[in-house]
PDB file of the backbone (N, CA, C, O) and the ligand in Angstrom, with CONECT records:
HET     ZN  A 101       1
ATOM      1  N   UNK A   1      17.935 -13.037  -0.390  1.00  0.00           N
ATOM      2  CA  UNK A   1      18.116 -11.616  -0.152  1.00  0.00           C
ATOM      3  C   UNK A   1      17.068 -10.831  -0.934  1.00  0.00           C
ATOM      4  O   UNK A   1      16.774 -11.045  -2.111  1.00  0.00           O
ATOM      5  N   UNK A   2      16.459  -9.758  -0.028  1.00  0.00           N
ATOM      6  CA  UNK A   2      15.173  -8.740  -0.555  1.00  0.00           C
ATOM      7  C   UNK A   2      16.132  -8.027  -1.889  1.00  0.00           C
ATOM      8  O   UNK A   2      17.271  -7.593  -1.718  1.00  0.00           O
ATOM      9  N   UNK A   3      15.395  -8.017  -3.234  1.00  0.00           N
ATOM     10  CA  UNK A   3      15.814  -7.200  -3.966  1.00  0.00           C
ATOM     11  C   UNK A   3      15.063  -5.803  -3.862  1.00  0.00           C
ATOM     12  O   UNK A   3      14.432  -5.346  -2.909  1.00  0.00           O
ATOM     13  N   UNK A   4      15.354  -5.157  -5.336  1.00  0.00           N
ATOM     14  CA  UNK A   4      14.494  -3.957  -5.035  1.00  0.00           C
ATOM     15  C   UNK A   4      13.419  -4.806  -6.874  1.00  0.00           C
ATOM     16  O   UNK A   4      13.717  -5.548  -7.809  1.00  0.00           O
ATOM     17  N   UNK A   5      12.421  -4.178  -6.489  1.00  0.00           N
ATOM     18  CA  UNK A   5      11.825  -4.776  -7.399  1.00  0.00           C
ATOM     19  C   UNK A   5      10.819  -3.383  -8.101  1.00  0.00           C
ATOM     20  O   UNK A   5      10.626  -2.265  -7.623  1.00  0.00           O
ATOM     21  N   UNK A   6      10.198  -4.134  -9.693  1.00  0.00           N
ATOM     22  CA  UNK A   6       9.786  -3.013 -10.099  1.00  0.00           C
ATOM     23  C   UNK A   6       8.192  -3.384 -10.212  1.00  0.00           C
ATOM     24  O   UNK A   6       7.484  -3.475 -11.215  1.00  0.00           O
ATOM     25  N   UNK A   7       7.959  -3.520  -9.171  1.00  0.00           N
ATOM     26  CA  UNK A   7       6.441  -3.714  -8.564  1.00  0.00           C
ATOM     27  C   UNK A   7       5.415  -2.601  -9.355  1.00  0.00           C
ATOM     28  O   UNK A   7       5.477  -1.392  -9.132  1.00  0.00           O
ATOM     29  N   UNK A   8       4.516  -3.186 -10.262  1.00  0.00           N
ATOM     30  CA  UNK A   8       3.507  -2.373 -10.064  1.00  0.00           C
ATOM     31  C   UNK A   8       2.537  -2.026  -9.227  1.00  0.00           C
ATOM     32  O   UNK A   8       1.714  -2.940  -9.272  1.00  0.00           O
ATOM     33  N   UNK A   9       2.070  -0.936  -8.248  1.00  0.00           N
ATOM     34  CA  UNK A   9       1.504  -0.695  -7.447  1.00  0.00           C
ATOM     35  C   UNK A   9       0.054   0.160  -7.915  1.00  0.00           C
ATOM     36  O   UNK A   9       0.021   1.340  -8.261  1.00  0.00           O
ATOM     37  N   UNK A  10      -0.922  -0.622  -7.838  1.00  0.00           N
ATOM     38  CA  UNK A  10      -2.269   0.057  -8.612  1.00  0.00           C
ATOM     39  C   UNK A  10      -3.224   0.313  -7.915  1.00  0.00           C
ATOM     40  O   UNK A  10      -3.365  -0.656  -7.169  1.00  0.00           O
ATOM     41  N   UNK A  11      -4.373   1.442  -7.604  1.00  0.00           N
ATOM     42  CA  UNK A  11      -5.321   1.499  -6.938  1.00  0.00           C
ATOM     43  C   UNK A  11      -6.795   0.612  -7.079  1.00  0.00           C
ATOM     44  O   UNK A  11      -7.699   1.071  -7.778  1.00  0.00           O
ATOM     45  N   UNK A  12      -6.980  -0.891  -6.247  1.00  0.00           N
ATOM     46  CA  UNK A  12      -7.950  -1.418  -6.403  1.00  0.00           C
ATOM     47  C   UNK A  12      -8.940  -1.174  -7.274  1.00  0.00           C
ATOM     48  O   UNK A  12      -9.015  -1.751  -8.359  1.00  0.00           O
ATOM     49  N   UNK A  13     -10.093   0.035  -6.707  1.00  0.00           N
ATOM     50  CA  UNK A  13     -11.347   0.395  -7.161  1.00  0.00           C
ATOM     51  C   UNK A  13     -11.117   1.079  -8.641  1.00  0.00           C
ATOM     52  O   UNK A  13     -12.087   1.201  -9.390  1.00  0.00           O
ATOM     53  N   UNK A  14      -9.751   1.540  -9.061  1.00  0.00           N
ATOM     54  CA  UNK A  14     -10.322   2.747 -10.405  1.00  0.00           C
ATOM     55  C   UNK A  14      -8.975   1.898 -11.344  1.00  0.00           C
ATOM     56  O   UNK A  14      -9.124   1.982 -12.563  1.00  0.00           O
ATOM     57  N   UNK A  15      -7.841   1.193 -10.913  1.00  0.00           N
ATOM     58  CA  UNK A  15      -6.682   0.683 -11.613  1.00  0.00           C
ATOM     59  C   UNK A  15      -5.465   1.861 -11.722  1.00  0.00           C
ATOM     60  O   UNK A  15      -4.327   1.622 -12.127  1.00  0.00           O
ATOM     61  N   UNK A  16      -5.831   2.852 -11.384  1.00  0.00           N
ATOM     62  CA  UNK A  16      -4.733   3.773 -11.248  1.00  0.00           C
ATOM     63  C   UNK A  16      -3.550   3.210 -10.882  1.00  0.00           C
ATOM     64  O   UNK A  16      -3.470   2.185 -10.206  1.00  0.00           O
ATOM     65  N   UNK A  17      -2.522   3.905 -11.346  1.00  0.00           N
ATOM     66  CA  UNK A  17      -1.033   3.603 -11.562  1.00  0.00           C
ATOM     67  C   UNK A  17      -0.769   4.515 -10.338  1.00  0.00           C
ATOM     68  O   UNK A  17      -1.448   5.541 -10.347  1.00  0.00           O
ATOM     69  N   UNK A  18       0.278   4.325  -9.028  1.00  0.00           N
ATOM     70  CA  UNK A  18       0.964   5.063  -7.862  1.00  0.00           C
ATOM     71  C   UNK A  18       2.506   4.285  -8.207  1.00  0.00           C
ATOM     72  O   UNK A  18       2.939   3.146  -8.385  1.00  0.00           O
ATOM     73  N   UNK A  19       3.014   5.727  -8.171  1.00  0.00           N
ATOM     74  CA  UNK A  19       4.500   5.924  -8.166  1.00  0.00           C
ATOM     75  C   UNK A  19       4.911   4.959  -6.951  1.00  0.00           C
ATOM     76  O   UNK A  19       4.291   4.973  -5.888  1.00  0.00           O
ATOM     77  N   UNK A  20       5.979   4.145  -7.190  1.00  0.00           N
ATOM     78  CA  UNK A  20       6.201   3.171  -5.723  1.00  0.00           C
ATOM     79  C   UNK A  20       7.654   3.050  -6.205  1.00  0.00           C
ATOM     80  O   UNK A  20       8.075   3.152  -7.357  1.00  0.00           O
ATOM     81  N   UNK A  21       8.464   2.764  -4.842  1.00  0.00           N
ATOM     82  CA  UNK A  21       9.908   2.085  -4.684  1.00  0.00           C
ATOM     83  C   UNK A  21       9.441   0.970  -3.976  1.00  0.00           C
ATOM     84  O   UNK A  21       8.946   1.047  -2.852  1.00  0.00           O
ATOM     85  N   UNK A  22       9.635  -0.389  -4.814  1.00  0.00           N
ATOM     86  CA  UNK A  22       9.562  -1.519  -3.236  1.00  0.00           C
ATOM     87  C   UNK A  22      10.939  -2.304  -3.205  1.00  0.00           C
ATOM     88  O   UNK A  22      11.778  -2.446  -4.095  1.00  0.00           O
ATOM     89  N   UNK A  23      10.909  -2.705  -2.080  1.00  0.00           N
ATOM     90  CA  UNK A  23      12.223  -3.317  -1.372  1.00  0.00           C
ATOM     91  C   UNK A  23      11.995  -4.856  -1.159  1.00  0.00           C
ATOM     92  O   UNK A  23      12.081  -5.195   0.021  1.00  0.00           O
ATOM     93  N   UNK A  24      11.784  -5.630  -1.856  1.00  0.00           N
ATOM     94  CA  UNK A  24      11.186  -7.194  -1.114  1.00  0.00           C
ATOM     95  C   UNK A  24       9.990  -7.194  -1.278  1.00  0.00           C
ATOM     96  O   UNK A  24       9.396  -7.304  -2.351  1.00  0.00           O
ATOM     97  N   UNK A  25       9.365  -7.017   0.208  1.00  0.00           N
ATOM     98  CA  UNK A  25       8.391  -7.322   0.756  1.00  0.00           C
ATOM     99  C   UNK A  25       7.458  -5.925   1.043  1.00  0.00           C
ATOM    100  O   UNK A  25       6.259  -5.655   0.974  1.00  0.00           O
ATOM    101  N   UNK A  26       8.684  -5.207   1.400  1.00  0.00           N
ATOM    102  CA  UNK A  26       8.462  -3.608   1.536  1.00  0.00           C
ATOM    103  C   UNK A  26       7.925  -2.270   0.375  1.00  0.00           C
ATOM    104  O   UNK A  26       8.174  -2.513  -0.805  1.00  0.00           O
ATOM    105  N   UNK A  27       7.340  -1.143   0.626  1.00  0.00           N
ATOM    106  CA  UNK A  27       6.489  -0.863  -0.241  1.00  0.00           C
ATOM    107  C   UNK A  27       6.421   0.389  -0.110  1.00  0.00           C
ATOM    108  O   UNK A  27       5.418   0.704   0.531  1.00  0.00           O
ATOM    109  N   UNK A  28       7.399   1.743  -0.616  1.00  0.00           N
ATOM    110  CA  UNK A  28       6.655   2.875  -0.508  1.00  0.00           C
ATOM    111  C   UNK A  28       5.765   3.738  -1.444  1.00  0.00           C
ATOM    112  O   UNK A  28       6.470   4.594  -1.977  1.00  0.00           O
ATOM    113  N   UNK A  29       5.178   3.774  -1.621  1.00  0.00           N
ATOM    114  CA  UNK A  29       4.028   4.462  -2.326  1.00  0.00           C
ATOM    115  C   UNK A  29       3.518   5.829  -2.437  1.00  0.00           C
ATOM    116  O   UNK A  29       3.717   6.570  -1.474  1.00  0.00           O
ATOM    117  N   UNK A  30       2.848   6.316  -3.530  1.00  0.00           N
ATOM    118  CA  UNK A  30       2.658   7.449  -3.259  1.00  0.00           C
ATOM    119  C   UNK A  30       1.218   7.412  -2.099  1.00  0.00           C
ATOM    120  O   UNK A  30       0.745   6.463  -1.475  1.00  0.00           O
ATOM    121  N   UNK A  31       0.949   8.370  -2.132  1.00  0.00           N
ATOM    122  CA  UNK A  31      -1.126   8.248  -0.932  1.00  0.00           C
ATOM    123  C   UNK A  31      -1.955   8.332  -2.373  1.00  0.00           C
ATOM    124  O   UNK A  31      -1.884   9.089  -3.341  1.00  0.00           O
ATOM    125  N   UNK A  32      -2.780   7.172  -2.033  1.00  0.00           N
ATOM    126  CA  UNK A  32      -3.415   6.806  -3.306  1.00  0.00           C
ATOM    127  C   UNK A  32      -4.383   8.258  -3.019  1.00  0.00           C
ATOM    128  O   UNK A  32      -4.715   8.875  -4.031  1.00  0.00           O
ATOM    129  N   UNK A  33      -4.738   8.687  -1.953  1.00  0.00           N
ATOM    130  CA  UNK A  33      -5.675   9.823  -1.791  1.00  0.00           C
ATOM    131  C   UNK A  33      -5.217  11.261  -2.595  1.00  0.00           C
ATOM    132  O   UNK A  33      -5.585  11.774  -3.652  1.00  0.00           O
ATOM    133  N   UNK A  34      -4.102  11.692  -1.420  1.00  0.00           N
ATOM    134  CA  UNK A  34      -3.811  13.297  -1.618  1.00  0.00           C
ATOM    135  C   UNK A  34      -2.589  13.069  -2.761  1.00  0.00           C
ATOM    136  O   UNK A  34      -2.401  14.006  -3.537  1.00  0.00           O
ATOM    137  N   UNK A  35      -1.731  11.834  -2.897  1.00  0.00           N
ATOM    138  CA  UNK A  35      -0.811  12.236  -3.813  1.00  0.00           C
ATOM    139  C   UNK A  35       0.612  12.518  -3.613  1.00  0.00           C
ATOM    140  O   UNK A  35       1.434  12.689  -4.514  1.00  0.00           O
ATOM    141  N   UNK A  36       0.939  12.568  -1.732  1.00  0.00           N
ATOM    142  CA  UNK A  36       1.849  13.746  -1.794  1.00  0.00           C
ATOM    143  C   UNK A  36       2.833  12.622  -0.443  1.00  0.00           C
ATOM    144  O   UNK A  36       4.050  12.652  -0.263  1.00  0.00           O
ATOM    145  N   UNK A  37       2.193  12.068   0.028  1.00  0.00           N
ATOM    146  CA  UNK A  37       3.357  11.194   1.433  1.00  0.00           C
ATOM    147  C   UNK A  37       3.801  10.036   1.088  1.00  0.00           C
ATOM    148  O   UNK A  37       3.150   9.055   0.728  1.00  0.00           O
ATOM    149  N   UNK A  38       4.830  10.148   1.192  1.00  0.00           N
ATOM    150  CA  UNK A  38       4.874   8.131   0.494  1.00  0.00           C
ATOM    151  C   UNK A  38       4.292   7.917   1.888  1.00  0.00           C
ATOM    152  O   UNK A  38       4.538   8.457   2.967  1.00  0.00           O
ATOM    153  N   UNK A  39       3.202   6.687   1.419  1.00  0.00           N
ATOM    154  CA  UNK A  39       3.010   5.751   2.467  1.00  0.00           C
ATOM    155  C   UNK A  39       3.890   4.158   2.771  1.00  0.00           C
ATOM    156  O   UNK A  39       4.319   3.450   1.859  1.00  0.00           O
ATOM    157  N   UNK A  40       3.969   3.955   3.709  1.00  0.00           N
ATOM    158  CA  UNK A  40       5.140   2.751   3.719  1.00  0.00           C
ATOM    159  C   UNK A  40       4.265   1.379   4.259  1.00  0.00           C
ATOM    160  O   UNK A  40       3.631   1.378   5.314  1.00  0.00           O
ATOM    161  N   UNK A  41       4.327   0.574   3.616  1.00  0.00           N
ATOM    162  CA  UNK A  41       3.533  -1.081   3.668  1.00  0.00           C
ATOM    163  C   UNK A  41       4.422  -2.204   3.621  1.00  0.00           C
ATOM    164  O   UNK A  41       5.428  -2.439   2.952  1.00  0.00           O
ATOM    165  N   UNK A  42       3.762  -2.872   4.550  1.00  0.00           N
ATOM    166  CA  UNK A  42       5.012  -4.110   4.568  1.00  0.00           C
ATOM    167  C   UNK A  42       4.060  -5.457   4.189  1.00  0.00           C
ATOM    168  O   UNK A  42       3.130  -5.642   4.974  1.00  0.00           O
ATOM    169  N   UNK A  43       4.146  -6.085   3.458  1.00  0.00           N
ATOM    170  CA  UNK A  43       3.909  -7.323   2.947  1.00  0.00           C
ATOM    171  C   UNK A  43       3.774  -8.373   3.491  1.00  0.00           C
ATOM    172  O   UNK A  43       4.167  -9.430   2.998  1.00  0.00           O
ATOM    173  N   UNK A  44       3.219  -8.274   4.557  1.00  0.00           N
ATOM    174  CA  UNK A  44       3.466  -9.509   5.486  1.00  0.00           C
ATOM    175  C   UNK A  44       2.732  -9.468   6.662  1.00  0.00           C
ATOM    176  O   UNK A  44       2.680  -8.598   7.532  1.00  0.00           O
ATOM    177  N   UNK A  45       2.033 -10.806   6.532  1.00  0.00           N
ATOM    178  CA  UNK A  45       0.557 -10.701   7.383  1.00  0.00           C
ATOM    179  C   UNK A  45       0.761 -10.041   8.761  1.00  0.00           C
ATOM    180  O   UNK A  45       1.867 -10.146   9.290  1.00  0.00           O
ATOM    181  N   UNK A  46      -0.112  -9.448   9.305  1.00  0.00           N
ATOM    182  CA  UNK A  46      -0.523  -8.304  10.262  1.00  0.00           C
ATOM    183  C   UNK A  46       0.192  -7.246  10.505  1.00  0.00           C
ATOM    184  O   UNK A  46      -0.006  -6.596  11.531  1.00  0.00           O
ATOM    185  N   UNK A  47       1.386  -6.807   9.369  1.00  0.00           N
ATOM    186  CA  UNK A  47       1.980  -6.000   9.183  1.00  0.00           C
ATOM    187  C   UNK A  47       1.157  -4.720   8.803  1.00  0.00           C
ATOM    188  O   UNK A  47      -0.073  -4.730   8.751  1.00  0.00           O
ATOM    189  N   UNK A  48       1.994  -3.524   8.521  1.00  0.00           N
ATOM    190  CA  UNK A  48       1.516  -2.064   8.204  1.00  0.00           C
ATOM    191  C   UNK A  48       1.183  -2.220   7.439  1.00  0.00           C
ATOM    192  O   UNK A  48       1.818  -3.177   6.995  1.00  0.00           O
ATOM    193  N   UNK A  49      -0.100  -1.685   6.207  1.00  0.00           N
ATOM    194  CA  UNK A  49      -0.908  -1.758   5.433  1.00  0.00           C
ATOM    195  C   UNK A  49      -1.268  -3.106   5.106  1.00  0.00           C
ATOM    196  O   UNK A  49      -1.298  -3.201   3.879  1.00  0.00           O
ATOM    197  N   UNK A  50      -1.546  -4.161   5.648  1.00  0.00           N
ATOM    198  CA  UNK A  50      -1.915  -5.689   4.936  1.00  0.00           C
ATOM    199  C   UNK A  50      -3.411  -5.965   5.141  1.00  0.00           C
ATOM    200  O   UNK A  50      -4.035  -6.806   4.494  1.00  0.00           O
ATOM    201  N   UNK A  51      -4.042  -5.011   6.308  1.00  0.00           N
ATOM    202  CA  UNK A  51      -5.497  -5.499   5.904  1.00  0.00           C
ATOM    203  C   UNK A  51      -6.173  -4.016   7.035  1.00  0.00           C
ATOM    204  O   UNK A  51      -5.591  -3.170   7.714  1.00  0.00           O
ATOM    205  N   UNK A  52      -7.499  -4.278   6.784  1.00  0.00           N
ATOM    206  CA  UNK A  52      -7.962  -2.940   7.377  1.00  0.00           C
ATOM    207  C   UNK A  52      -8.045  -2.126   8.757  1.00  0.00           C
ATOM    208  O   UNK A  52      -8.337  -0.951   8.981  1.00  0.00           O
ATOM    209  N   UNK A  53      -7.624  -3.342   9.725  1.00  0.00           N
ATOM    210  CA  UNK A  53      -7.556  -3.822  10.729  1.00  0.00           C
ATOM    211  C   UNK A  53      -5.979  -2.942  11.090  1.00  0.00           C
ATOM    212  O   UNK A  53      -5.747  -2.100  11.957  1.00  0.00           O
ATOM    213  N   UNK A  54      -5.173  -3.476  10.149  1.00  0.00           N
ATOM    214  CA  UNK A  54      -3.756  -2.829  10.423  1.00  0.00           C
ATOM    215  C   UNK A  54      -3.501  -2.043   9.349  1.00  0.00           C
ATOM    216  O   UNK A  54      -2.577  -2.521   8.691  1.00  0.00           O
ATOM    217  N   UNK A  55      -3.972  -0.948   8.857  1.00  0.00           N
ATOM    218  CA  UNK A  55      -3.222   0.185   7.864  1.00  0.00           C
ATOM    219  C   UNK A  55      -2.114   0.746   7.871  1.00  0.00           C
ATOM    220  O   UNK A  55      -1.329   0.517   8.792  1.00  0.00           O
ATOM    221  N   UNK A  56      -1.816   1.554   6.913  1.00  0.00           N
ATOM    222  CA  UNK A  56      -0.809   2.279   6.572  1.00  0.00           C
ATOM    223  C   UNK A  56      -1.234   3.659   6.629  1.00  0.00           C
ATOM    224  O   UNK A  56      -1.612   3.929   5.489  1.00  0.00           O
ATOM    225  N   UNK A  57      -1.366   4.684   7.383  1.00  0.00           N
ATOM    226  CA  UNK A  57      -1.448   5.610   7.330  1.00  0.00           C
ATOM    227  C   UNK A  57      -1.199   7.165   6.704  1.00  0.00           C
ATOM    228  O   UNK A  57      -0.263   7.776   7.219  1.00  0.00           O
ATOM    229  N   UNK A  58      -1.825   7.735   5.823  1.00  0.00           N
ATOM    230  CA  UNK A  58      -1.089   8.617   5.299  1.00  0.00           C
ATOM    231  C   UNK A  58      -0.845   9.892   6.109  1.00  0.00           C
ATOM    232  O   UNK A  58      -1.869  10.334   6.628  1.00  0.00           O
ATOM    233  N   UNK A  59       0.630  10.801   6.408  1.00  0.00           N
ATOM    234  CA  UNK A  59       0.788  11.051   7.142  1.00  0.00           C
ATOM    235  C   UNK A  59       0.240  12.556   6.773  1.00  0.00           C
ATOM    236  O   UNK A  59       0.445  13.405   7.640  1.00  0.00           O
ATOM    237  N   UNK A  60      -0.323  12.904   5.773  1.00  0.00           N
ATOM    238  CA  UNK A  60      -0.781  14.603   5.276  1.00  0.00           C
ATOM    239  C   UNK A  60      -2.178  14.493   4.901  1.00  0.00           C
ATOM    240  O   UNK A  60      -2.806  15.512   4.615  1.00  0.00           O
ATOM    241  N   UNK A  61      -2.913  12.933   4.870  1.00  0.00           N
ATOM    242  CA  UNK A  61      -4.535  13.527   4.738  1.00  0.00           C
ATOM    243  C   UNK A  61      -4.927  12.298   5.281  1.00  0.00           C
ATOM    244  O   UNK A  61      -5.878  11.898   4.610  1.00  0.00           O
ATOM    245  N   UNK A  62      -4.680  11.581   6.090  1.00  0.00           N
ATOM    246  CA  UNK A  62      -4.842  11.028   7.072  1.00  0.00           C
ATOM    247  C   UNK A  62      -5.643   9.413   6.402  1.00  0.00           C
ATOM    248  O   UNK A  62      -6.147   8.559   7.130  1.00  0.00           O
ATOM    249  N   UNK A  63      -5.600   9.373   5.547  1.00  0.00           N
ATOM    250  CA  UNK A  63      -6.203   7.939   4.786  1.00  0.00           C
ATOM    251  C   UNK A  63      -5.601   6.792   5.340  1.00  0.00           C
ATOM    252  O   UNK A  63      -4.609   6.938   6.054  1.00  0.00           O
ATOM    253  N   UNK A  64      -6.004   5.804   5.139  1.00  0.00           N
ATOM    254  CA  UNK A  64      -5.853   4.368   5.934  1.00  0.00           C
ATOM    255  C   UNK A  64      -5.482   3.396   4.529  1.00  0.00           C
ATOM    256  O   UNK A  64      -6.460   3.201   3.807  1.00  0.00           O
ATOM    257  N   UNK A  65      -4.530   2.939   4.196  1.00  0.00           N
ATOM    258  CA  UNK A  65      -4.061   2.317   2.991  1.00  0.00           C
ATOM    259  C   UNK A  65      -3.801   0.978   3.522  1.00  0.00           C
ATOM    260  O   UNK A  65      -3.077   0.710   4.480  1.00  0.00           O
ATOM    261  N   UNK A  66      -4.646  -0.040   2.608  1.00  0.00           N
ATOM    262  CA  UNK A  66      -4.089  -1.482   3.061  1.00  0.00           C
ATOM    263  C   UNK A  66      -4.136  -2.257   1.420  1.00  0.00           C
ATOM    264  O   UNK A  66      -4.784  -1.920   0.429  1.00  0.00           O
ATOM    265  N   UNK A  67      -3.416  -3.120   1.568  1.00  0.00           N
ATOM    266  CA  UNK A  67      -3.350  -4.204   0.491  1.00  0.00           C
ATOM    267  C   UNK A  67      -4.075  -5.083   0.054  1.00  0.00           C
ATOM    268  O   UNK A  67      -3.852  -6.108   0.697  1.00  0.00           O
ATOM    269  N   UNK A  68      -5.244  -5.324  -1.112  1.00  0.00           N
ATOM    270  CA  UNK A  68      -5.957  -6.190  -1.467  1.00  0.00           C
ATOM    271  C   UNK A  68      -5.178  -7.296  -1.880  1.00  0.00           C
ATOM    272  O   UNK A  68      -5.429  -8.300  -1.213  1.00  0.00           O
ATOM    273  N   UNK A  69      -4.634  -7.395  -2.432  1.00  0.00           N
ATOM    274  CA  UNK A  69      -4.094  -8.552  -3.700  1.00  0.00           C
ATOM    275  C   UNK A  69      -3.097  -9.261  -2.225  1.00  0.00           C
ATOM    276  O   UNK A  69      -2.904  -8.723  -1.135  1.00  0.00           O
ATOM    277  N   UNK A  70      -2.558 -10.774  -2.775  1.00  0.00           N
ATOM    278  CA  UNK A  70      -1.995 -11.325  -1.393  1.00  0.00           C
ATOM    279  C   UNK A  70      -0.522 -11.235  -0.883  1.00  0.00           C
ATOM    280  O   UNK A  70       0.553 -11.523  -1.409  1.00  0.00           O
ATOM    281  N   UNK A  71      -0.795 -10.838   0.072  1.00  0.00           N
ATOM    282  CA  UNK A  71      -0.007 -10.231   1.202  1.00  0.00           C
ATOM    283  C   UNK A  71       1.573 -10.916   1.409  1.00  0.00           C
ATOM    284  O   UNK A  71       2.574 -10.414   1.919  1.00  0.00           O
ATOM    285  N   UNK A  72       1.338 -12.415   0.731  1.00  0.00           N
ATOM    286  CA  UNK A  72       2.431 -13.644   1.766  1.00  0.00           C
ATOM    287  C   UNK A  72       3.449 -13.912   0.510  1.00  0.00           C
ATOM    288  O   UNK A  72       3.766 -15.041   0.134  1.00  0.00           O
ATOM    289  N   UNK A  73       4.013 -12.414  -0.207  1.00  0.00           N
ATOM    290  CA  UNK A  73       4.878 -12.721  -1.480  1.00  0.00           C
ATOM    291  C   UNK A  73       6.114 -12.160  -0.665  1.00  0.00           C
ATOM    292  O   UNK A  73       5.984 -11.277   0.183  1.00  0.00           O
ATOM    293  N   UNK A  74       7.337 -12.753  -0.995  1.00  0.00           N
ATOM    294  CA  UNK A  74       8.685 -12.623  -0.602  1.00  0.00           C
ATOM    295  C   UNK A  74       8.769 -11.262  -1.832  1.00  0.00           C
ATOM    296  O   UNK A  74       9.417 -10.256  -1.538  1.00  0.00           O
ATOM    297  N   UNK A  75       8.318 -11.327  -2.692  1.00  0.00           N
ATOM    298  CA  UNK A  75       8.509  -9.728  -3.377  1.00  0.00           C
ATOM    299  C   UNK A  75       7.604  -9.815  -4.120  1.00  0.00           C
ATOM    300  O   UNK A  75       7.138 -10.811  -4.673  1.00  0.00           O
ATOM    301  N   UNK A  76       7.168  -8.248  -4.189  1.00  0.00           N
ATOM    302  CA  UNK A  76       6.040  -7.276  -4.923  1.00  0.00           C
ATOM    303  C   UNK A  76       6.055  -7.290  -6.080  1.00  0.00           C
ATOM    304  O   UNK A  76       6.943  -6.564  -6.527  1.00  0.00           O
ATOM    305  N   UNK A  77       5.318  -7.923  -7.014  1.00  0.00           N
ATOM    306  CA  UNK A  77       5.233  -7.390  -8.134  1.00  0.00           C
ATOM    307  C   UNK A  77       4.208  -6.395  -8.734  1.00  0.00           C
ATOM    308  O   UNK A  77       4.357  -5.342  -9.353  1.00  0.00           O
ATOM    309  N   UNK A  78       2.854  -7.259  -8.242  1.00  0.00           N
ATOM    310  CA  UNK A  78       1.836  -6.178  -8.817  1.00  0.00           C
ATOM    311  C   UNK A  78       1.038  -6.464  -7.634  1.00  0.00           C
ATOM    312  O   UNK A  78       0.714  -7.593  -7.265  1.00  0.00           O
ATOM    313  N   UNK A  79       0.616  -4.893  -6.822  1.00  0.00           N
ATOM    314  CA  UNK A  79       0.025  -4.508  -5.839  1.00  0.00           C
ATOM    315  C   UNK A  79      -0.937  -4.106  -6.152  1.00  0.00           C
ATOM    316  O   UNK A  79      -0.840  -3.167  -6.941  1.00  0.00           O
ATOM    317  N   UNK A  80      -2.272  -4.504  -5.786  1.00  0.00           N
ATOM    318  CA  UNK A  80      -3.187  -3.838  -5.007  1.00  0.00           C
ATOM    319  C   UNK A  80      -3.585  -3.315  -4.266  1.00  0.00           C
ATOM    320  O   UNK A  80      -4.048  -4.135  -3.474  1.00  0.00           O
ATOM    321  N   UNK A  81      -3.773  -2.188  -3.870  1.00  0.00           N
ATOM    322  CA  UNK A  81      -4.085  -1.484  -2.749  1.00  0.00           C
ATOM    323  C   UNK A  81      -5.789  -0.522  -2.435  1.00  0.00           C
ATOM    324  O   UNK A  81      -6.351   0.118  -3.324  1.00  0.00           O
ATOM    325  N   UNK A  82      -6.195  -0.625  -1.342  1.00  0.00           N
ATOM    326  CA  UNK A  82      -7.534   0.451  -1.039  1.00  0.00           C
ATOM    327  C   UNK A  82      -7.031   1.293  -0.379  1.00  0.00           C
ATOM    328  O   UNK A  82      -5.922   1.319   0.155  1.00  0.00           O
ATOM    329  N   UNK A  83      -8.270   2.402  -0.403  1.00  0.00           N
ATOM    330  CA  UNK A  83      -7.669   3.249   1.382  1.00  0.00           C
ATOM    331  C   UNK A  83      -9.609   3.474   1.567  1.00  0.00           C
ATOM    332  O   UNK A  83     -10.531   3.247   0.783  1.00  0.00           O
ATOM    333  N   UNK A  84      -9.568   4.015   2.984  1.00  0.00           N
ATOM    334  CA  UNK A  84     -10.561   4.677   3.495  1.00  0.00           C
ATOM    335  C   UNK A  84      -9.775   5.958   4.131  1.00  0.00           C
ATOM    336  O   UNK A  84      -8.614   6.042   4.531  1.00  0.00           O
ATOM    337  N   UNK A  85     -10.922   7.015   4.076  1.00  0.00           N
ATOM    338  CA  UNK A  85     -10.887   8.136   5.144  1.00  0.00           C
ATOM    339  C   UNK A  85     -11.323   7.792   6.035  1.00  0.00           C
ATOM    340  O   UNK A  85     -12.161   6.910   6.220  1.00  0.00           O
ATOM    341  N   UNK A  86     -10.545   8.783   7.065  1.00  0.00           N
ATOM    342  CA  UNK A  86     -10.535   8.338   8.467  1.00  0.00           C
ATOM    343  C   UNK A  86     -12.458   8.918   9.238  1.00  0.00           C
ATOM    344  O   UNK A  86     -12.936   8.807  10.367  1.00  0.00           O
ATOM    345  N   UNK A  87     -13.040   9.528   7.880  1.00  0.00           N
ATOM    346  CA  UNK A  87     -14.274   9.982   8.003  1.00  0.00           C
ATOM    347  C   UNK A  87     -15.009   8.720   7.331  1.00  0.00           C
ATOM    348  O   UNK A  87     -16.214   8.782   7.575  1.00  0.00           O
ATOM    349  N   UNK A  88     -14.796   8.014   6.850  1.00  0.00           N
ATOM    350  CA  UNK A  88     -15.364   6.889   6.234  1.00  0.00           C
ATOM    351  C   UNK A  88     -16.121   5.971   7.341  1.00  0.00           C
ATOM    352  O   UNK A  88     -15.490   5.631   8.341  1.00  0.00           O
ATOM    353  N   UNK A  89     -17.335   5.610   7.182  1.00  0.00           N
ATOM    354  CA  UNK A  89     -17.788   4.492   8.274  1.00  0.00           C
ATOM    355  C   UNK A  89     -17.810   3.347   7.654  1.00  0.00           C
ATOM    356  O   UNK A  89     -17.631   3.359   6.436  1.00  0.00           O
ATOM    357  N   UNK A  90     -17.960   2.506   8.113  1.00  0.00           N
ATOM    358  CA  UNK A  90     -17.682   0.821   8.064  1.00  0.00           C
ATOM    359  C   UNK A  90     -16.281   0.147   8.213  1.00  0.00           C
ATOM    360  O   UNK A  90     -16.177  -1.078   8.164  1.00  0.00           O
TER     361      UNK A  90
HETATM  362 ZN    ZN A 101      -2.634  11.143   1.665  1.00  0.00          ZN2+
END
């Protein structure tokens, strides 16, 4: 059974600390961007935020949030996460 766990959730590139509730596998977060939507990620390959391909969307500044660190844990402890803007190329 998914607990709730006290996952640290950190921003890849700078190590920043984001406010998170996770559930298992599950992941809400603050938007590593604006700060202000939880974004919601699920842990589990080709799921919502697990790679760049399939993001997590933030729903107030439109950033693309996916998970560096690996994806295939029955629960979260310490997250990695990127984002791009949706103005971002590559
Ligand atoms: Zn945002």
């Amino acid at each position: 059974m998914a607990t709730i766990t006290d996952a640290t959730v950190r921003v890849w590139a700078t190590g920043q600390t984001l406010r998170s509730d996770c559930y298992g596998n599950n992941a809400a977060i603050e938007c590593p961007n604006c700060l202000a939507y939880p974004v919601l990620l699920v842990a589990w390959k080709n799921q919502r935020g697990t790679s760049l391909k399939n993001p997590a969307i933030c729903r107030t500044c439109g950033c693309r949030v996916h998970i560096v660190s690996d994806v295939r844990q029955a629960e979260l402890h310490v997250v990695d996460v990127a984002y791009k803007m949706p103005t971002d190329t590559q």
